[in-house]
FIGUPA-404924 format. One record per residue (C-alpha): residue number from 1; residue in three letters; x, y, z. Coordinates in nm, 2 decimals, always signed. Each point is the difference from the previous one (the first is absolute). Example, Ala and Ser with C-alpha at 12.3 -4.5 7.8 and 13.67 -1.06 7.14 Angstrom:
# FIGUPA-404924
 sevex tiza     c1     c2     c3
     1  ala  +1.23  -0.45  +0.78
     2  ser  +0.14  +0.34  -0.07
END
This chain:
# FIGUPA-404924
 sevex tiza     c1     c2     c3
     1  unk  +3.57  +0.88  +0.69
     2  unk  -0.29  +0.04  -0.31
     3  unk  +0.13  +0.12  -0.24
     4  unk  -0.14  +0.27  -0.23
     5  unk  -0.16  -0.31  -0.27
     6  unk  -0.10  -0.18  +0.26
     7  unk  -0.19  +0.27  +0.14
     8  unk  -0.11  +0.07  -0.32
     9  unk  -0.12  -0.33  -0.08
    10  unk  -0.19  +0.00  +0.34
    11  unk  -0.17  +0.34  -0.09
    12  unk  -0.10  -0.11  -0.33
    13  unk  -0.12  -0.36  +0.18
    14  unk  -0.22  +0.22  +0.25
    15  unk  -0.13  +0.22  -0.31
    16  unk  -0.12  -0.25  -0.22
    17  unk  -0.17  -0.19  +0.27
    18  unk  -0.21  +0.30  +0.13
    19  unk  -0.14  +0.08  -0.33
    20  unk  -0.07  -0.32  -0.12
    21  unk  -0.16  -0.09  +0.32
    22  unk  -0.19  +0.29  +0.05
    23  unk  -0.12  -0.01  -0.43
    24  unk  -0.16  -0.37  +0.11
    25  unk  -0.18  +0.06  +0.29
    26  unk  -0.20  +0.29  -0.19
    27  unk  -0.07  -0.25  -0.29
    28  unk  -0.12  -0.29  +0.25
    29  unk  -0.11  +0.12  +0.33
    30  unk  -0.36  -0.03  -0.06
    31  unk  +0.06  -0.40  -0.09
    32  unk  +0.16  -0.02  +0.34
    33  unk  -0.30  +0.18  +0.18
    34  unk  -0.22  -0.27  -0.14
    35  unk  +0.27  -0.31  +0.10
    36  unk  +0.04  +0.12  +0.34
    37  unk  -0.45  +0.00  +0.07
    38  unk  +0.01  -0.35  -0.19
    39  unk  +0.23  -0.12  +0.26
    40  unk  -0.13  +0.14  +0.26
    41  unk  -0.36  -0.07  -0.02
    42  unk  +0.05  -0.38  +0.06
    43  unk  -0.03  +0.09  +0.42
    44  unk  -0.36  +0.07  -0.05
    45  unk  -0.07  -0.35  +0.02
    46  unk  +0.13  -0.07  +0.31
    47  unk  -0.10  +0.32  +0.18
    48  unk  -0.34  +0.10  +0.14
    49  unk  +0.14  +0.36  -0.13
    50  unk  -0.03  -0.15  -0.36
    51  unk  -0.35  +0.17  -0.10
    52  unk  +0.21  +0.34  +0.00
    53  unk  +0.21  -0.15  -0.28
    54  unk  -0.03  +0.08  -0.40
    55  unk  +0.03  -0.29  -0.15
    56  unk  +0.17  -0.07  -0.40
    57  unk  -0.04  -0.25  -0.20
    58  unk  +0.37  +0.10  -0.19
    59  unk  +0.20  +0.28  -0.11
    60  unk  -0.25  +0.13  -0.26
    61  unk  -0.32  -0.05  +0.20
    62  unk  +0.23  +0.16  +0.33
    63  unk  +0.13  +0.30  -0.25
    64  unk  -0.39  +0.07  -0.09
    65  unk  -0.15  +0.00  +0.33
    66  unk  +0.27  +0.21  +0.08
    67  unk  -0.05  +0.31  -0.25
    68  unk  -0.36  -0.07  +0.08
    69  unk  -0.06  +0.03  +0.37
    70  unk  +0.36  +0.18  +0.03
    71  unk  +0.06  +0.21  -0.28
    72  unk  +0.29  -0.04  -0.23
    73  unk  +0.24  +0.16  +0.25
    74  unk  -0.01  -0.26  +0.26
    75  unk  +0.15  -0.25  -0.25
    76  unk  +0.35  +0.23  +0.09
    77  unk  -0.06  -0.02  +0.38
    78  unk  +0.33  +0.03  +0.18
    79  unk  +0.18  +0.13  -0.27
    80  unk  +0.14  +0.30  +0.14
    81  unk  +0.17  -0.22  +0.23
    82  unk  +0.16  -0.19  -0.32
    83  unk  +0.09  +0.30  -0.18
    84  unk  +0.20  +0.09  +0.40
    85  unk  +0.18  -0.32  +0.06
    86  unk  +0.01  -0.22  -0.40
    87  unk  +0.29  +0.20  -0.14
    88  unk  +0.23  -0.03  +0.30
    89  unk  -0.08  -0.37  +0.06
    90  unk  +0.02  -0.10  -0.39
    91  unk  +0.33  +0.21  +0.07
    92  unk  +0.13  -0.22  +0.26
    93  unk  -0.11  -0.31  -0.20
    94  unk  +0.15  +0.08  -0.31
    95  unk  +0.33  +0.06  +0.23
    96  unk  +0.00  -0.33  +0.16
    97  unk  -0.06  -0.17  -0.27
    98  unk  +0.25  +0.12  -0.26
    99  unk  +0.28  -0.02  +0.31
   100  unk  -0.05  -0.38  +0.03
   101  unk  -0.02  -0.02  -0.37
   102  unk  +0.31  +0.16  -0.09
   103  unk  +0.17  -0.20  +0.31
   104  unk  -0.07  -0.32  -0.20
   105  unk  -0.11  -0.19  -0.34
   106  unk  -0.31  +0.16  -0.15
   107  unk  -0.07  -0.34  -0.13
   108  unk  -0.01  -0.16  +0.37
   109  unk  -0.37  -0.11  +0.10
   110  unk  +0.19  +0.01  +0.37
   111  unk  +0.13  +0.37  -0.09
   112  unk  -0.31  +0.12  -0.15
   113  unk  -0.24  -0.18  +0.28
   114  unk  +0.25  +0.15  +0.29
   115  unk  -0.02  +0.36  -0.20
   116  unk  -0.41  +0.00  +0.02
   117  unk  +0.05  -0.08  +0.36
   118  unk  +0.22  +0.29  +0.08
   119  unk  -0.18  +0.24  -0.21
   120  unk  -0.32  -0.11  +0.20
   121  unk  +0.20  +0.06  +0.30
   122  unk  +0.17  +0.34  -0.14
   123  unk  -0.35  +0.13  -0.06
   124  unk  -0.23  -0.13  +0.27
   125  unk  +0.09  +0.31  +0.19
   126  unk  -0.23  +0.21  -0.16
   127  unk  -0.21  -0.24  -0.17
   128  unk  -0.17  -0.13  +0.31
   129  unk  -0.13  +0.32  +0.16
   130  unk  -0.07  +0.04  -0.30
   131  unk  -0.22  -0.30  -0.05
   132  unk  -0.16  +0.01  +0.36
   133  unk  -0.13  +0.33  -0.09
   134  unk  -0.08  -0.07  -0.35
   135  unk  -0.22  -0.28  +0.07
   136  unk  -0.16  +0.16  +0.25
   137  unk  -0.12  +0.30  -0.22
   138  unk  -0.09  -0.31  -0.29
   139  unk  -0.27  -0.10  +0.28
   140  unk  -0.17  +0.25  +0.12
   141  unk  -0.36  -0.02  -0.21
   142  unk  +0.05  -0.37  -0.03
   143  unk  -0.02  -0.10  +0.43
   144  unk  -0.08  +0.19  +0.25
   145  unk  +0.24  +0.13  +0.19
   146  unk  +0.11  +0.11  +0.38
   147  unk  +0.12  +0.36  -0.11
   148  unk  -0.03  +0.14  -0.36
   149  unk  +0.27  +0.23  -0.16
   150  unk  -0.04  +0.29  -0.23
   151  unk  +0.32  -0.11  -0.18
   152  unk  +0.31  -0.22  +0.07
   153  unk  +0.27  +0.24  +0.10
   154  unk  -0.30  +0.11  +0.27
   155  unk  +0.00  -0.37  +0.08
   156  unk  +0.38  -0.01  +0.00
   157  unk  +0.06  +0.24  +0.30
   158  unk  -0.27  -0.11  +0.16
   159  unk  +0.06  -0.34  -0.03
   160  unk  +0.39  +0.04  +0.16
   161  unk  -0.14  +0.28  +0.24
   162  unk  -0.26  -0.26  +0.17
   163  unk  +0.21  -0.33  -0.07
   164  unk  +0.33  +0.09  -0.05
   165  unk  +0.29  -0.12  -0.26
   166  unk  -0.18  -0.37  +0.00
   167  unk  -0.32  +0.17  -0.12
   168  unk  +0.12  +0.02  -0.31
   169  unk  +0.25  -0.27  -0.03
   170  unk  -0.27  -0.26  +0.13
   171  unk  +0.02  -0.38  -0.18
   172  unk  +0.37  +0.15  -0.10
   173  unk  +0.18  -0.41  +0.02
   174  unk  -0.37  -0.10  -0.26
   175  unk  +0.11  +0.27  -0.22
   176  unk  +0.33  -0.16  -0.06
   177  unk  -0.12  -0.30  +0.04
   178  unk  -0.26  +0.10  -0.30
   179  unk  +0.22  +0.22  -0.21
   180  unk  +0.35  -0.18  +0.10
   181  unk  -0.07  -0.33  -0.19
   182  unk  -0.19  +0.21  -0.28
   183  unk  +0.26  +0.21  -0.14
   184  unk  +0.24  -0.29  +0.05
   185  unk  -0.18  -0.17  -0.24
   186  unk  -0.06  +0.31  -0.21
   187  unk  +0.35  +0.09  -0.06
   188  unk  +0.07  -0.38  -0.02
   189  unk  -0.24  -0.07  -0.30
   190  unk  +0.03  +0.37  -0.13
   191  unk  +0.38  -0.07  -0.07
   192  unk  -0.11  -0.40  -0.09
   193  unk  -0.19  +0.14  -0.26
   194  unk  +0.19  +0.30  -0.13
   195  unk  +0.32  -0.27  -0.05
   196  unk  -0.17  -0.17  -0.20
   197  unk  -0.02  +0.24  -0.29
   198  unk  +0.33  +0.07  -0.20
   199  unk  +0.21  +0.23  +0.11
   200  unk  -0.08  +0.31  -0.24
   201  unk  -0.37  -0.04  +0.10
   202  unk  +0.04  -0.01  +0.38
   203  unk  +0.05  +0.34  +0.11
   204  unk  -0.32  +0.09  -0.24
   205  unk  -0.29  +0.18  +0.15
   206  unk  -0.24  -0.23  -0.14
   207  unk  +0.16  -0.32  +0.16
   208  unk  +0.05  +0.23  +0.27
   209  unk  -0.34  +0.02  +0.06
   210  unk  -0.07  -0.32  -0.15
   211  unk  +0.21  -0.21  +0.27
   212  unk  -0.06  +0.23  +0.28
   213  unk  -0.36  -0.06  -0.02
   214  unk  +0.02  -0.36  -0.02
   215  unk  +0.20  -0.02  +0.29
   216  unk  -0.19  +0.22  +0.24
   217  unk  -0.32  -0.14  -0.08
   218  unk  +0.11  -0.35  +0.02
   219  unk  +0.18  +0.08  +0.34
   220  unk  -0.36  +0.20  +0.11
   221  unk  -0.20  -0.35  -0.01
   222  unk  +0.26  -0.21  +0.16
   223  unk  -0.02  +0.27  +0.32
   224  unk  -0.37  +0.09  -0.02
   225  unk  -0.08  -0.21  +0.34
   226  unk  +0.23  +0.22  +0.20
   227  unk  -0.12  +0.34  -0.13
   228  unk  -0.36  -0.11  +0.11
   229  unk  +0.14  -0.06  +0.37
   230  unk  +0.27  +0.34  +0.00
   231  unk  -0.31  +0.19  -0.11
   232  unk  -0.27  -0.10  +0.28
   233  unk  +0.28  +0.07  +0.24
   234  unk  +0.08  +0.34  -0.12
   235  unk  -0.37  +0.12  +0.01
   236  unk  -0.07  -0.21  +0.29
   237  unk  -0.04  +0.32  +0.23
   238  unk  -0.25  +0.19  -0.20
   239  unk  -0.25  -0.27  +0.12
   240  unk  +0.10  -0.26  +0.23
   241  unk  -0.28  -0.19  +0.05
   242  unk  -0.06  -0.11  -0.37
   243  unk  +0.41  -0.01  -0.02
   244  unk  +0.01  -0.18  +0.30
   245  unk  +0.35  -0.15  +0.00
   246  unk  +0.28  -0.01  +0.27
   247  unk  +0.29  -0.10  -0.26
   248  unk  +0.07  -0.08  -0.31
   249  unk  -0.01  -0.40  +0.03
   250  unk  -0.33  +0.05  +0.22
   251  unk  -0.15  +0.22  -0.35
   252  unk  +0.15  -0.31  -0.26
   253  unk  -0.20  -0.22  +0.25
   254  unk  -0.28  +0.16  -0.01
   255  unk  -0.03  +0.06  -0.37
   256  unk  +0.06  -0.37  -0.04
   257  unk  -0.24  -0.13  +0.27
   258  unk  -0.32  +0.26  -0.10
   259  unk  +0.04  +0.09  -0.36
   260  unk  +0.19  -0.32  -0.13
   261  unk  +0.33  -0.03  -0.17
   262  unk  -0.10  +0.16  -0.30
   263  unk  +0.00  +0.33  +0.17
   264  unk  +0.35  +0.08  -0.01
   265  unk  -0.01  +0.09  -0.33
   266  unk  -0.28  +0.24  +0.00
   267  unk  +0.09  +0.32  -0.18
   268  unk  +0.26  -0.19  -0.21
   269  unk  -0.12  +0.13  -0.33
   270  unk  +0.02  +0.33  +0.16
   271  unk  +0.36  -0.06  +0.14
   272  unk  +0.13  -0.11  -0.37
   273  unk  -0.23  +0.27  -0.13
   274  unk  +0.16  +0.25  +0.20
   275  unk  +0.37  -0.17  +0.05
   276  unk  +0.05  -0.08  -0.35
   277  unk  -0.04  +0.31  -0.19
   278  unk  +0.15  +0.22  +0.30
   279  unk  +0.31  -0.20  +0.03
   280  unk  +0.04  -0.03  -0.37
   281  unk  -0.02  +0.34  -0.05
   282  unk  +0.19  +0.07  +0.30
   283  unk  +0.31  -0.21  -0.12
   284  unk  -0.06  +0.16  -0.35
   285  unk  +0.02  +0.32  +0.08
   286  unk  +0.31  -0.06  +0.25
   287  unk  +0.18  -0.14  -0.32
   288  unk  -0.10  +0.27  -0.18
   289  unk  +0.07  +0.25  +0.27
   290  unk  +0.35  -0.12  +0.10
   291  unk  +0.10  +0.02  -0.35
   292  unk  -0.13  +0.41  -0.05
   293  unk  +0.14  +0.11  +0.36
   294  unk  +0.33  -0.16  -0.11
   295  unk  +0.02  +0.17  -0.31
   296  unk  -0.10  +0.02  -0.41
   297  unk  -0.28  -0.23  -0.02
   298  unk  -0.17  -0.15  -0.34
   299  unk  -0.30  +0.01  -0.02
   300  unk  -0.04  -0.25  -0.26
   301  unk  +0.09  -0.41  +0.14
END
């Protein structure tokens, strides 16, 4: 049986991961908008449907045409969806990783690696509707599309109304696959780096912060190639012909045989842009969260 810390513990675990989940995605959603067109506007060239595709040069040129053609609202496209289904997946994350973590030494790379892992697996409930619908939204105005939505919890029961459960759970095995290895790393350099400062500095904000973002945006290069493939699958169905793939091996193919090797990491200076400061701040604020939920906190490291 739990007992009355443990449960308390778990409460405080679930707390501090919905708030600092949900305080990042406010901060960086529109970074992620622009990442998600970047990688997805590599099809064009192997599609007659390509002429219906915006094309950006980058995350600042893909940011401007945005607020220009779009308005400054579409750079938070599909957030509604984000603000439903972040907290409670950062929630679960949070969970599954401190669990392994406190089940073995903090200064493990295999503990720390296994811990991103789980909390990948923890959270993937919720983050991959999530993501489907999400980067569906982050489309629409960029491609043109088979239906278009007024907003993404319309899409979302619309979406398991006409395709079920696997609507919005589509390219779930490229999600892990993407975000599996990813936080692995995360957590793995995250800790790597924060062990490496002496001990009365470690449980700083700034190095907090500091090591955090290192290790996210280092982990967000290494697993660029498989973001670009999870993503084309996800919005595959809002225009099959110009996402005209029958698995996920038959899109790497494809990338690699019409737009060159090179293309697998398209968006990745919108993938760090967006991964870096949203995990950082994430992690930060789940330090710093943990710490008020579970009493007197200090305001001053």
């Amino acid at each position: 049986p739990h007992t009355g810390t443990d449960m308390g513990d778990i409460a405080v675990t679930l707390g501090a991961g919905a708030l600092a989940g949900a305080g990042a995605d406010l901060i960086t959603h529109p970074i992620c908008t622009v990442k998600a067109r970047l990688m997805a506007q590599g099809a064009s060239k192997a599609s007659a449907a390509g002429g219906d595709v915006v094309l950006y040069k980058g995350l600042i040129d893909g940011a401007n045409k945005m607020v220009r053609l779009e308005g400054a609202r579409s750079l938070y496209k599909g957030f509604s969806i984000v603000l439903l289904g972040a907290a409670p997946a950062q929630a679960l994350f949070f969970t599954g990783m401190s669990t392994v973590q406190k089940a073995f030494s903090p200064k493990s790379d295999l503990a720390n690696f296994g811990a991103g892992l789980a909390a990948q697996v923890c959270g993937a409930v919720a983050w991959v509707p999530m993501e489907v619908i999400k980067e569906k939204m982050m489309i629409q105005g960029q491609v043109q599309v088979v239906k278009e939505y007024s907003g993404s919890i319309s899409m979302l029961t619309q979406v398991v109304k006409s395709e079920g459960l696997y609507g919005v759970y589509r390219g779930f095995w490229l999600q892990q696959l993407t975000y599996g290895p990813f936080n692995g790393l995360a957590v793995l350099f995250y800790n790597r780096f924060k062990f490496a400062f002496p001990k009365e500095q470690q449980e700083s904000t700034v190095v907090h912060l500091g090591c955090s973002a290192a290790g996210y945006g280092l982990a967000a290069a290494i697993t660029n190639p498989f973001d670009v493939v999870k993503t084309r699958m996800q919005v595959a169905a809002s225009n099959p012909d110009l996402f005209n793939y029958t698995s996920g091996v038959d899109c790497a193919r494809k990338i690699f045989r019409h737009e060159g090797a090179m293309a697998f990491m398209d968006g990745v200076t919108g993938r760090i842009g967006w991964l870096l400061p949203r995990c950082a701040l994430a992690m930060t604020g789940f330090e710093y969260f943990s710490k008020a939920l579970s009493g007197p906190v200090n305001l001053v490291d």
